[in-house]
C-alpha positions in Angstrom: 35.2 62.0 44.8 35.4 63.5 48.3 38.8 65.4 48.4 40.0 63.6 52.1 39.2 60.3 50.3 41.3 60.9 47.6 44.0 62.3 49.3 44.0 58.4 51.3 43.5 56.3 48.2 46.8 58.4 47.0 48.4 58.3 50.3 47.9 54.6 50.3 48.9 53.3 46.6 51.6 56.2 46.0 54.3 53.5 47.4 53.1 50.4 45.0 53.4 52.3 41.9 56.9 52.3 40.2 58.8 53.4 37.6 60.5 52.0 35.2 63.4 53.2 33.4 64.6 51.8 30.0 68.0 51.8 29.5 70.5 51.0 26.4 74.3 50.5 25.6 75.3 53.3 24.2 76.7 51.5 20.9 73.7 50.3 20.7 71.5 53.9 21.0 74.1 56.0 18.5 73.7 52.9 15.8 70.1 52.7 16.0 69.6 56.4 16.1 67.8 57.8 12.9 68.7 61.4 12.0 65.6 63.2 12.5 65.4 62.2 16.4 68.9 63.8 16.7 68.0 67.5 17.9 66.4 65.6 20.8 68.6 65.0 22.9 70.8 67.6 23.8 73.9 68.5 23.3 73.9 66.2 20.6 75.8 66.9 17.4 77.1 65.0 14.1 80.7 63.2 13.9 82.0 61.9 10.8 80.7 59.2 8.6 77.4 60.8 9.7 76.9 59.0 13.3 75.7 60.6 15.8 77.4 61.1 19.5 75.5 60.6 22.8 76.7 63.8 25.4 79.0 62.1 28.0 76.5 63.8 30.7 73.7 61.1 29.3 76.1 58.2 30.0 76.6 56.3 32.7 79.6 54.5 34.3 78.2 51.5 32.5 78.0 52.9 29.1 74.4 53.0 29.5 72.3 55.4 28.4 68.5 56.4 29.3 65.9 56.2 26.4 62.9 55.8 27.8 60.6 55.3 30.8 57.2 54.2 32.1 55.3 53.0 35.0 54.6 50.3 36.7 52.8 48.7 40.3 53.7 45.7 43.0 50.9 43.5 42.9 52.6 40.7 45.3 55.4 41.5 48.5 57.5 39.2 46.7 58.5 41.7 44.0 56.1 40.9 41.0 55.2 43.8 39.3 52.2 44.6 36.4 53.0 47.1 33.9 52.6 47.3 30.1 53.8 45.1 27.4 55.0 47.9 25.2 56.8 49.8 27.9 59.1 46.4 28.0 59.4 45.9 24.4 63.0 46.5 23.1 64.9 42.9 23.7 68.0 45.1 23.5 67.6 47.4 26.9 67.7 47.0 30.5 64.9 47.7 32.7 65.3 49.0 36.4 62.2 49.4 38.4 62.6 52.4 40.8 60.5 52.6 44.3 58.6 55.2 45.2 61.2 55.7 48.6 64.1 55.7 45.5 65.4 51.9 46.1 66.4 50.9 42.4 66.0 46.5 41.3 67.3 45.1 37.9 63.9 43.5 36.7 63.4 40.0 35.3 60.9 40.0 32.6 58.7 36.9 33.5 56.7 36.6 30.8 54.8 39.0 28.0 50.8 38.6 27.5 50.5 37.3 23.5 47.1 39.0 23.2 46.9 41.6 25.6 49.6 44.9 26.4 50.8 42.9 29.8 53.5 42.0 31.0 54.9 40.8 34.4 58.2 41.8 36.4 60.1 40.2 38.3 62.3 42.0 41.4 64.3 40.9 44.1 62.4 42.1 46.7 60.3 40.8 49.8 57.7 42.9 52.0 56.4 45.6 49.6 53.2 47.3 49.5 51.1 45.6 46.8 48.0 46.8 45.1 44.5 45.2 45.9 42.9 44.0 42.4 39.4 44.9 41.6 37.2 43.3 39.1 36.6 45.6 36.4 34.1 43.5 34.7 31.5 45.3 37.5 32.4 48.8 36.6 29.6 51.3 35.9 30.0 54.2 33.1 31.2 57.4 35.2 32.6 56.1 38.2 35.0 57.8 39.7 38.8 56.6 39.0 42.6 57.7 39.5 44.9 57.3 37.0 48.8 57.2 39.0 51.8 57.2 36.9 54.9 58.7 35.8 54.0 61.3 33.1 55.9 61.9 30.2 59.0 59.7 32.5 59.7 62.6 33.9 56.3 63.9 36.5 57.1 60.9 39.1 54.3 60.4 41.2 51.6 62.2 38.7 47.8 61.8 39.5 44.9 62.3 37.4 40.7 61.9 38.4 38.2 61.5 36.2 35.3 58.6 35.1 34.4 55.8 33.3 34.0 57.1 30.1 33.4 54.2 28.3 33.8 50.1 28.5 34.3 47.6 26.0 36.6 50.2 23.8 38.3 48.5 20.7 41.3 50.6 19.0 44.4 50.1 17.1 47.5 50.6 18.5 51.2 50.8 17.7 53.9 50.6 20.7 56.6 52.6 18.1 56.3 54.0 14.9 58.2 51.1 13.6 56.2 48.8 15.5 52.7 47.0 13.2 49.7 48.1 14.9 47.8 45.5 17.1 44.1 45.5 17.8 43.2 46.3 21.8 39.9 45.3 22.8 37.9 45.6 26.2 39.3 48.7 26.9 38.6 50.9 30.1 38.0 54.2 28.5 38.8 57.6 30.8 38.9 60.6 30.7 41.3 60.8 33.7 44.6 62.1 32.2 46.9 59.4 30.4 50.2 60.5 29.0 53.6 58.8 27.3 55.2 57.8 30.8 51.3 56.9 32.5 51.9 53.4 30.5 51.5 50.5 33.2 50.5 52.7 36.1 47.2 51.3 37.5 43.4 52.9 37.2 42.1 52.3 40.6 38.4 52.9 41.7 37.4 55.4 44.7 37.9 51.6 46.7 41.5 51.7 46.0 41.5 48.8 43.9 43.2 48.3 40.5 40.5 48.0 38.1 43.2 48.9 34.9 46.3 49.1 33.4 46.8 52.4 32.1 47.9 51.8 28.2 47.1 54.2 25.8 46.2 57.8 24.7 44.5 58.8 21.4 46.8 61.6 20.1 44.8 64.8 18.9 42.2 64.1 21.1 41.4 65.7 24.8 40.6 63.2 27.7 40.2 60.1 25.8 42.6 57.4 27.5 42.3 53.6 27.7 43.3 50.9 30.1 43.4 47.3 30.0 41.2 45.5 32.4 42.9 44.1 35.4 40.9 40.9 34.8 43.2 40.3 32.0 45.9 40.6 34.7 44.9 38.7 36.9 44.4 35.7 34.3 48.0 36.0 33.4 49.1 36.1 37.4 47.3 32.9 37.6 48.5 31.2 34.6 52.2 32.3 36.0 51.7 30.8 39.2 50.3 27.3 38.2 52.1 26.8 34.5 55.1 29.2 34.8 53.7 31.3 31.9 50.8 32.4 30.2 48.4 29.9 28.4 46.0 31.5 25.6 44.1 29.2 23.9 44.6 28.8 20.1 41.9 28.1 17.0 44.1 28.8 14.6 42.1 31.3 11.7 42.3 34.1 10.0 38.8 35.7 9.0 37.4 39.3 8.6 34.5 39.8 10.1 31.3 40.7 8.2 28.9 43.4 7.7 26.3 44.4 5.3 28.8 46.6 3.3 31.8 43.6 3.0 28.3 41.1 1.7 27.2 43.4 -0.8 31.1 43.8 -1.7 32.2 40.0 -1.3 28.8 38.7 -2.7 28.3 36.9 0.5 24.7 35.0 1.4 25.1 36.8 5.3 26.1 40.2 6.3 27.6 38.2 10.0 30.2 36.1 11.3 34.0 35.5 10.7 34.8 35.0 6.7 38.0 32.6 7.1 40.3 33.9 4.6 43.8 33.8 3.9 45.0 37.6 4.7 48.1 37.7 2.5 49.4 35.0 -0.8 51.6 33.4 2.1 49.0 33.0 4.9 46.6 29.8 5.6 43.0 31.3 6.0 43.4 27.8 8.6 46.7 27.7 9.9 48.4 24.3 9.2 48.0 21.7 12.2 45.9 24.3 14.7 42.8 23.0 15.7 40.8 24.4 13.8 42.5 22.7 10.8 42.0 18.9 12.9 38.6 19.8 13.3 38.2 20.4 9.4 37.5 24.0 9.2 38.3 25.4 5.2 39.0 28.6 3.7 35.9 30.5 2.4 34.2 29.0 5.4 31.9 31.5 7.5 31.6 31.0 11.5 28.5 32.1 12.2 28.0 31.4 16.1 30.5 30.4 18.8 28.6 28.3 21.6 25.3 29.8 20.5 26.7 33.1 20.4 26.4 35.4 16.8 29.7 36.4 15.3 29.6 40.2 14.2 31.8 43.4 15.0 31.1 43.9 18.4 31.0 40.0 18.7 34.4 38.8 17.0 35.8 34.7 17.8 38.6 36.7 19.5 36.4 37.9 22.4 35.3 34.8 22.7 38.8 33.4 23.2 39.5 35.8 26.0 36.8 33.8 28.1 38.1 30.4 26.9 41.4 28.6 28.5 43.5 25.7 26.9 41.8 22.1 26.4 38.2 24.2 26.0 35.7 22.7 23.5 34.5 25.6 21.3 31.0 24.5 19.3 31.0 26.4 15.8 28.4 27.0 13.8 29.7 27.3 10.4 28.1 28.3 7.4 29.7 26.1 4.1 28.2 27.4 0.7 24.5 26.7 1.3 25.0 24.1 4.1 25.1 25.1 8.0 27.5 23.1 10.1 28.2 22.1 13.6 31.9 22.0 13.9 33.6 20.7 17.5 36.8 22.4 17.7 39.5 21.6 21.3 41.7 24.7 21.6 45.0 24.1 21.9 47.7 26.2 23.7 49.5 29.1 21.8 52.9 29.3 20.8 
């Protein structure tokens, strides 16, 4: 990218990206604290009956303590503002959301993204700079982005270039150790530097325009970062603005999708489509009452083709979801021992 170019795409989005700090009680920090994370923080040192005692420097007048931070970016003058869902997890903290000229809001979470790592803030604010959205569903492998974020919570205002490394990414992902990993698909992949802090900061093209969410970083690895497609975004802006929240449409299964490997295993008559199977002694392979149950779908069936499209591992029901809204007819074909089906199924809205 042409270095005076650059230098104005930063110069221009540098005010629109935030960040977000991530604040606790303090009674709430020294209970929760495990012992190994102690020799973090400094200063720190044991009490008795073996709690641990935040440094008065760390506390503010409030009792509140900083444990964490990430990033974030206006997308509308009114004060909403796009960053990640894990950065906003903990039910317990506060969230501030700093300006880039240092003017601090309280933010309102408005609402969390069920599938995707998105989440929506809320500050009360008028007249901001707001970032134009792209449509990342027309982005080329290696074109040039920008990664802007607030590295490590600490490097405010940290920029990164690289390229498209790669689209459509699926990984696994876990917001916290404690945390059960969730399945990201449709990622952005980079090689534009992503670190702990980046979260929620936006990918934008050489345009200016948000084309991601910056999410997540494969540790061990060397340039490999993901983002979440501003398309996803976008969806759940819309859904906000004409429902008051975010509408994903529900089938209501549980399946594993198959390959030759899980046929041969499973002794299966197709090495595709989703196997609907109950994932744990107290699961439904068909969840109870969902649509797919009213529409008469069983365990041990295999969907083979969603609106005459194959089922397989780059192909899973879930990406077809993600191009499906609430009230949606989805046409199954489903295969039932020897006999193929045709299966009408309305999706519902998700809890």
């Amino acid at each position: 990218m042409d270095e005076k170019k650059l230098i104005a795409i930063i110069k221009k989005l540098m005010p629109s990206v935030v960040s977000i700090m991530i604040s606790k009680h303090l009674a709430d920090v020294e209970k929760d604290m495990a012992h190994q994370f102690y020799s973090f923080f400094p200063g720190m040192h044991r009490v008795p009956q073996k709690k641990f005692k935040i440094p008065d420097f760390m506390v503010d007048s409030r009792g509140m303590v900083q444990v964490g931070g990430g990033s974030g970016f206006v997308v509308d003058q009114n004060g909403l503002v796009l960053t990640n869902k894990h950065v906003i997890s903990d039910p317990q903290a506060e969230y501030t959301v700093t300006m880039n000229d240092g003017r601090k809001f309280p933010a309102q979470i408005l609402t969390r993204d069920p599938i995707n790592d998105v989440a929506i803030l809320k500050i009360q604010a008028t007249a901001l700079p707001a970032v134009f959205m792209g449509d990342a569903a027309k982005l080329e492998l290696g074109q040039n982005v920008v990664a802007i974020g607030n590295a490590l919570g600490i490097f405010k205002n940290t920029v990164s270039q690289g390229i498209v490394s790669g689209l459509s990414r699926s990984i696994s992902a876990k917001a916290d150790p404690k945390s059960a990993p969730q399945e990201m698909r449709g990622l952005i992949q980079t090689d534009a530097a992503i670190n702990p802090g980046n979260s929620g900061g936006p990918l934008v093209t050489s345009d200016g325009l948000a084309i991601g969410i910056n999410s997540a970083i494969v540790f061990g690895a060397q340039n490999i970062g993901f983002a979440i497609p501003i398309n996803a975004a976008r969806r759940d802006l819309d859904d906000l603005n004409k429902f008051g929240r975010i509408r994903r449409p529900l089938l209501g299964v549980r399946y594993i999708v198959l390959d030759e490997n899980l046929q041969h295993k499973m002794k299966l008559p197709v090495d595709y489509g989703a196997y609907i199977v109950n994932e744990t002694p107290h699961d439904h392979g068909v969840v109870p009452g969902s649509p797919a149950d009213k529409a008469g779908l069983k365990e041990k069936d295999i969907v083979l083709e969603v609106n005459d499209a194959k089922v397989d591992r780059d192909h899973p029901i879930q990406d077809y979801l993600e191009d499906m809204s609430v009230g949606d007819v989805m046409n199954l074909l489903v295969l039932r021992g020897d006999k193929k089906l045709n299966v009408r199924v309305v999706l519902a809205e998700r809890k």
